[in-house]
N, CA, C and O atoms as a GROMACS GRO file, in nm:
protein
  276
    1UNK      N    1   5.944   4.073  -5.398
    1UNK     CA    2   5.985   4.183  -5.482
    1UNK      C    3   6.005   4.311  -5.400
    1UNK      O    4   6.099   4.387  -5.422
    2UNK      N    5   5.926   4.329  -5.318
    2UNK     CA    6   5.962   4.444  -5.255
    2UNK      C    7   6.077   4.456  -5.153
    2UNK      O    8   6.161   4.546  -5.141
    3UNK      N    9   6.057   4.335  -5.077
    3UNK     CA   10   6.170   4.281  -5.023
    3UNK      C   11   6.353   4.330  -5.041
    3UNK      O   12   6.437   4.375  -4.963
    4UNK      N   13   6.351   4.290  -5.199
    4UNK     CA   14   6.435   4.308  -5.300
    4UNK      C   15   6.458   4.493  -5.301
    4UNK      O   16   6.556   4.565  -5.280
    5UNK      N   17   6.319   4.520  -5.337
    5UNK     CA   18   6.317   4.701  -5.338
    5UNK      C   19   6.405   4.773  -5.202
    5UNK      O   20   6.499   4.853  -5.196
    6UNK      N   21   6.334   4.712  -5.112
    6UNK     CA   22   6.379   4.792  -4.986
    6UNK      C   23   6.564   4.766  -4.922
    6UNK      O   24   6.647   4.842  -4.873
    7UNK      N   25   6.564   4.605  -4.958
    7UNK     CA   26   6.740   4.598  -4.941
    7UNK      C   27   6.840   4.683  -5.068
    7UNK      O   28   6.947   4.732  -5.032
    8UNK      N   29   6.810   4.690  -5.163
    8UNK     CA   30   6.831   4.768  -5.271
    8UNK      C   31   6.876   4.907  -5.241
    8UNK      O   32   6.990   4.951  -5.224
    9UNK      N   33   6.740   4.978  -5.237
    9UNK     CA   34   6.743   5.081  -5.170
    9UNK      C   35   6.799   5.142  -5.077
    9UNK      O   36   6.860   5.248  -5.088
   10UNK      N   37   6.777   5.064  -4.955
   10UNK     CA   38   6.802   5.059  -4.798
   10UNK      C   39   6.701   5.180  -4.738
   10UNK      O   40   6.717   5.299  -4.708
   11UNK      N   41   6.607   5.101  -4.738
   11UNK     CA   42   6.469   5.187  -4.677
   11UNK      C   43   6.419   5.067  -4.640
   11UNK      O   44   6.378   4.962  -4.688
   12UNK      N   45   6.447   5.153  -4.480
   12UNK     CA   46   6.394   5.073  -4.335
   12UNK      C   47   6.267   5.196  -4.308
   12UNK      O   48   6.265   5.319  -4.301
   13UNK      N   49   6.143   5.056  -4.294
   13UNK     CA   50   6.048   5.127  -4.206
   13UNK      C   51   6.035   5.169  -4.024
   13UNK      O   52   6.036   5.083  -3.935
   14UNK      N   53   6.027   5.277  -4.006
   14UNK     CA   54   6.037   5.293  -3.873
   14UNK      C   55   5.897   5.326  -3.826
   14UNK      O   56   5.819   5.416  -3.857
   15UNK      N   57   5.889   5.194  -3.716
   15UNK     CA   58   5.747   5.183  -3.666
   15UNK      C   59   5.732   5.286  -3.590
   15UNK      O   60   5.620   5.323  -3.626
   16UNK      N   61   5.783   5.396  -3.468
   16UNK     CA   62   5.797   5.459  -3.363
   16UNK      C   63   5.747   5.618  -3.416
   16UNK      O   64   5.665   5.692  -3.361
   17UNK      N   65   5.813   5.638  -3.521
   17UNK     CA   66   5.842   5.748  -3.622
   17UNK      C   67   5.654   5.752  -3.754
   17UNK      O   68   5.597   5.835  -3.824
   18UNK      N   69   5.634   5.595  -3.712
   18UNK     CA   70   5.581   5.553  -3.866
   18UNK      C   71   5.544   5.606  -4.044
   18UNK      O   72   5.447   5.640  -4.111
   19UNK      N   73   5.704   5.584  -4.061
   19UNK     CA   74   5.751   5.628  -4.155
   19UNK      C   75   5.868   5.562  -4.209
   19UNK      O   76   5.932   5.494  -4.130
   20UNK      N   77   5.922   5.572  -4.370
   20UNK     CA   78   6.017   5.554  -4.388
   20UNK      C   79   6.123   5.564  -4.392
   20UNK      O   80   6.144   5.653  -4.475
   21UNK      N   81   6.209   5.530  -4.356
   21UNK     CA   82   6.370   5.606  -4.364
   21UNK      C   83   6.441   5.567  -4.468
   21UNK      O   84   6.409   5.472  -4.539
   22UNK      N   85   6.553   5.647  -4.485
   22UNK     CA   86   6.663   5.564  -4.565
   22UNK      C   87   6.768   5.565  -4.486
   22UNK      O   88   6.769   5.649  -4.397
   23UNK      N   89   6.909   5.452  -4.500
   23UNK     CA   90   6.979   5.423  -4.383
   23UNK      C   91   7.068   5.528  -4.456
   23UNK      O   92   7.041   5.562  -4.571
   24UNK      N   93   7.183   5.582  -4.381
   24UNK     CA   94   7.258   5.650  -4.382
   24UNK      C   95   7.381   5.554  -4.441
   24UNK      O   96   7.374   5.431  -4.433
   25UNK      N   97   7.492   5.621  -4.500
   25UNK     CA   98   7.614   5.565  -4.558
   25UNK      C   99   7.714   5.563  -4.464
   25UNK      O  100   7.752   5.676  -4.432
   26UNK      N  101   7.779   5.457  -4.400
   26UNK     CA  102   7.935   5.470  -4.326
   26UNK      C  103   8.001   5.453  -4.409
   26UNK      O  104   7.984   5.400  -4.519
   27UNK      N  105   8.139   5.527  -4.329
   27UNK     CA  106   8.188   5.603  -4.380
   27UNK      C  107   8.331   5.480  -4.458
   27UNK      O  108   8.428   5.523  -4.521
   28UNK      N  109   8.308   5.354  -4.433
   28UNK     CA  110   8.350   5.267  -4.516
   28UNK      C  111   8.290   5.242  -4.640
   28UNK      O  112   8.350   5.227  -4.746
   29UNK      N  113   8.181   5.238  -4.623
   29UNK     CA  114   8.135   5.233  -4.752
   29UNK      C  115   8.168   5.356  -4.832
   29UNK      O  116   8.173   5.358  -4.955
   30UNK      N  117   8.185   5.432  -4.773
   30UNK     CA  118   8.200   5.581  -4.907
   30UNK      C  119   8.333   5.581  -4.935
   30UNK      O  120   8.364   5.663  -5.022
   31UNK      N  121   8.402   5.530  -4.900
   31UNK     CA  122   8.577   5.511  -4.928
   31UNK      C  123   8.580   5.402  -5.036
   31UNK      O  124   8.639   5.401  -5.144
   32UNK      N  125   8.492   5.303  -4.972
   32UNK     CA  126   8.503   5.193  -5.066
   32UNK      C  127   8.457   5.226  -5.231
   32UNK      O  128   8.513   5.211  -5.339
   33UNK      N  129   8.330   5.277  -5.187
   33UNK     CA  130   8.294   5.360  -5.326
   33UNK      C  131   8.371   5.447  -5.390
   33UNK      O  132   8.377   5.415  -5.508
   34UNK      N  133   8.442   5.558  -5.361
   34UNK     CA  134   8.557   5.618  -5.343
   34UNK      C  135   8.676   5.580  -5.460
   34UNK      O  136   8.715   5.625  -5.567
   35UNK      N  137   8.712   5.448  -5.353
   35UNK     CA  138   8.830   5.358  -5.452
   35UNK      C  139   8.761   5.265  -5.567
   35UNK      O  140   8.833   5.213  -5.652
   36UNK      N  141   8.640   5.248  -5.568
   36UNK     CA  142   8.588   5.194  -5.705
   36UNK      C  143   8.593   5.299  -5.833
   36UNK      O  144   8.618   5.269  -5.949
   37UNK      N  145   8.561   5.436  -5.776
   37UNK     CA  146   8.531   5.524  -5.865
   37UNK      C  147   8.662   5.576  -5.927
   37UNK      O  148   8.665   5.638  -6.033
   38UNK      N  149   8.772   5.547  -5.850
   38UNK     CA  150   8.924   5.639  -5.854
   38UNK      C  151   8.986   5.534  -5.857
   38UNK      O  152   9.018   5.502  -5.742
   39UNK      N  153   9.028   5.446  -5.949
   39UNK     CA  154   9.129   5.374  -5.936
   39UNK      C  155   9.233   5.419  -6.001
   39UNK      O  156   9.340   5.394  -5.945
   40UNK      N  157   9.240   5.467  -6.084
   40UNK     CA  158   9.408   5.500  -6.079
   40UNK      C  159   9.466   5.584  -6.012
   40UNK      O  160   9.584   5.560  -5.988
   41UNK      N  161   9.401   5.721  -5.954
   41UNK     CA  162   9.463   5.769  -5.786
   41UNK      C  163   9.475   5.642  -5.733
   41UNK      O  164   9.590   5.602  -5.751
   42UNK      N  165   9.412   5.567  -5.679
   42UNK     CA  166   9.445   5.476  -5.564
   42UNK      C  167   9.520   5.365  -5.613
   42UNK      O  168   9.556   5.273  -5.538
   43UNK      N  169   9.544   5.368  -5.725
   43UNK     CA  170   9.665   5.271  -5.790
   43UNK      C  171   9.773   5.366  -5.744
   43UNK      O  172   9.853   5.310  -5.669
   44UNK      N  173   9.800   5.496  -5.767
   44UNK     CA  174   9.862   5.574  -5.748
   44UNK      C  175   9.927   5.589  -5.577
   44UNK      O  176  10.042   5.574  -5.538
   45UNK      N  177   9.851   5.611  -5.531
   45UNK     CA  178   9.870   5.665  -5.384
   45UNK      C  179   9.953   5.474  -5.303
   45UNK      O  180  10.046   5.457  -5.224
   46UNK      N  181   9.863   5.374  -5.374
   46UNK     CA  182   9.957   5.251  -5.291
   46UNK      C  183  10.069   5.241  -5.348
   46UNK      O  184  10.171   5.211  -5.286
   47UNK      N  185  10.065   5.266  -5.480
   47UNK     CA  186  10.247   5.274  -5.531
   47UNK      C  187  10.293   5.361  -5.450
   47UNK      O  188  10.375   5.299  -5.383
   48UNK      N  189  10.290   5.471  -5.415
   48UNK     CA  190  10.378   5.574  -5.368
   48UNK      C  191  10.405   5.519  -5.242
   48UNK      O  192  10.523   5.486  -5.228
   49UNK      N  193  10.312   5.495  -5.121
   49UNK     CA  194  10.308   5.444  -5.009
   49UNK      C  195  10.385   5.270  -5.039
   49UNK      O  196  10.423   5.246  -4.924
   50UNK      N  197  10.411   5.192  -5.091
   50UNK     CA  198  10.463   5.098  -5.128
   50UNK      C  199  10.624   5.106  -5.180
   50UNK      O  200  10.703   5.017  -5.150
   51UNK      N  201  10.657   5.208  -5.250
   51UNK     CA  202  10.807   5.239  -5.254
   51UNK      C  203  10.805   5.379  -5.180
   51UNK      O  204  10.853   5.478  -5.236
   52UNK      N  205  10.756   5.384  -5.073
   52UNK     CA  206  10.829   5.523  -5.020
   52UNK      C  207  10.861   5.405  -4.886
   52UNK      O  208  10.969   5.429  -4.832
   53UNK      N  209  10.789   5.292  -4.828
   53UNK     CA  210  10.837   5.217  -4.742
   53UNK      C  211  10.972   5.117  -4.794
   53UNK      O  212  11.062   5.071  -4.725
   54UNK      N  213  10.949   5.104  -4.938
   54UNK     CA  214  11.065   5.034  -4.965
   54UNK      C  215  11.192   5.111  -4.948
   54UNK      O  216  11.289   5.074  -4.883
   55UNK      N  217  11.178   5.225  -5.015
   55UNK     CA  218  11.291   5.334  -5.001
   55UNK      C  219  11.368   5.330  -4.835
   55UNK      O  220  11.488   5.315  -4.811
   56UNK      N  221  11.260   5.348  -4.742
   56UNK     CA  222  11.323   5.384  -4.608
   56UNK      C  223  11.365   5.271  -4.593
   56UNK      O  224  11.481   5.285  -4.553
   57UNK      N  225  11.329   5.116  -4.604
   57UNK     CA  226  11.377   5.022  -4.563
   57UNK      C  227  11.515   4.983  -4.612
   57UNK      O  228  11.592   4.909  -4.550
   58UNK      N  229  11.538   5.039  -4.731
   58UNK     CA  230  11.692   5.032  -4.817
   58UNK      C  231  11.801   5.140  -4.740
   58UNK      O  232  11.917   5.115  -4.706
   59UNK      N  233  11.736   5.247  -4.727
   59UNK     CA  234  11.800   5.326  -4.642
   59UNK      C  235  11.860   5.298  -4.487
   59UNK      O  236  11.963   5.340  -4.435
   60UNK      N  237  11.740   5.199  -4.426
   60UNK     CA  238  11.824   5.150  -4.330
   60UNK      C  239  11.933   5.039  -4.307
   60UNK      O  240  12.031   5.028  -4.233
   61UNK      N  241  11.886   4.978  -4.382
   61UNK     CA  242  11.996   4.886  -4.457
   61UNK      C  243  12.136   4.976  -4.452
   61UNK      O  244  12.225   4.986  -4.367
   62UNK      N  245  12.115   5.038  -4.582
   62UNK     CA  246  12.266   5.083  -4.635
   62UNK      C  247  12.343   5.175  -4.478
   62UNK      O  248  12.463   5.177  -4.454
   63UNK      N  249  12.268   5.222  -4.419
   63UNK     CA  250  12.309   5.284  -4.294
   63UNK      C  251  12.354   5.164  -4.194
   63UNK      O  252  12.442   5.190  -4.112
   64UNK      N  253  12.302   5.047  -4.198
   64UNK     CA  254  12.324   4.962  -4.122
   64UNK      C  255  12.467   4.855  -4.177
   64UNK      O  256  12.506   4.765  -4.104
   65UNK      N  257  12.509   4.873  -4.264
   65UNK     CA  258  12.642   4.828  -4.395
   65UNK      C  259  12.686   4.930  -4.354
   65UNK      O  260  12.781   4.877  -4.295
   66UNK      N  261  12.701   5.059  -4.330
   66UNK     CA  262  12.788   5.171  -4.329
   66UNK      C  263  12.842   5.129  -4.180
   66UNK      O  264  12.964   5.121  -4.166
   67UNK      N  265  12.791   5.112  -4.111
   67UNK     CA  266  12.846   5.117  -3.949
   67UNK      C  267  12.939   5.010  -3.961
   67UNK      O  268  13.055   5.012  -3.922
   68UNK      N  269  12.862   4.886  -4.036
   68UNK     CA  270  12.937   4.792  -3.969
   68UNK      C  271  13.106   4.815  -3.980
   68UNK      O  272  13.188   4.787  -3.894
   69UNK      N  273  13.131   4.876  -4.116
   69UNK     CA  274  13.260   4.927  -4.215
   69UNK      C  275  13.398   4.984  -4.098
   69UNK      O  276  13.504   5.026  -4.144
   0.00000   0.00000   0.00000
C-alpha cells in the first residue's frame, strides 16, 4: 500500500539528504498534461499545421503545372 502511495505521488526517499522528496515534472509530461487539458486548442493548432502544409504542398504543385505550360 504504501508502495502504491509513493509511485502515486512520486515521493522518493533520499537517503544522503534523509528525507523526502518529491520528483520534479519534465517537461513532457507537462505538455502532455497540457494537451489532455486543451483539447480543442490542440485539435485546433494540428488542423491549422495540417492544412497550412497541405496548402504549401498544392501550391507547389500548381507552380510546378505552371512551368511545365
Amino acid at each position: 500500500m504504501e508502495y502504491t502511495k509513493d509511485v502515486f505521488f512520486k515521493v522518493n526517499y533520499n537517503s544522503d539528504l534523509n528525507r523526502l522528496e518529491i520528483a520534479e515534472e519534465r517537461w513532457t509530461s507537462k505538455i502532455i498534461k497540457k494537451i489532455k487539458n486543451h483539447k480543442l486548442l490542440t485539435t485546433a493548432i494540428i488542423a491549422f499545421v495540417m492544412f497550412s502544409t497541405l496548402n504549401i504542398a498544392m501550391i507547389y504543385s500548381f507552380m510546378k503545372i505552371l512551368q511545365n505550360i
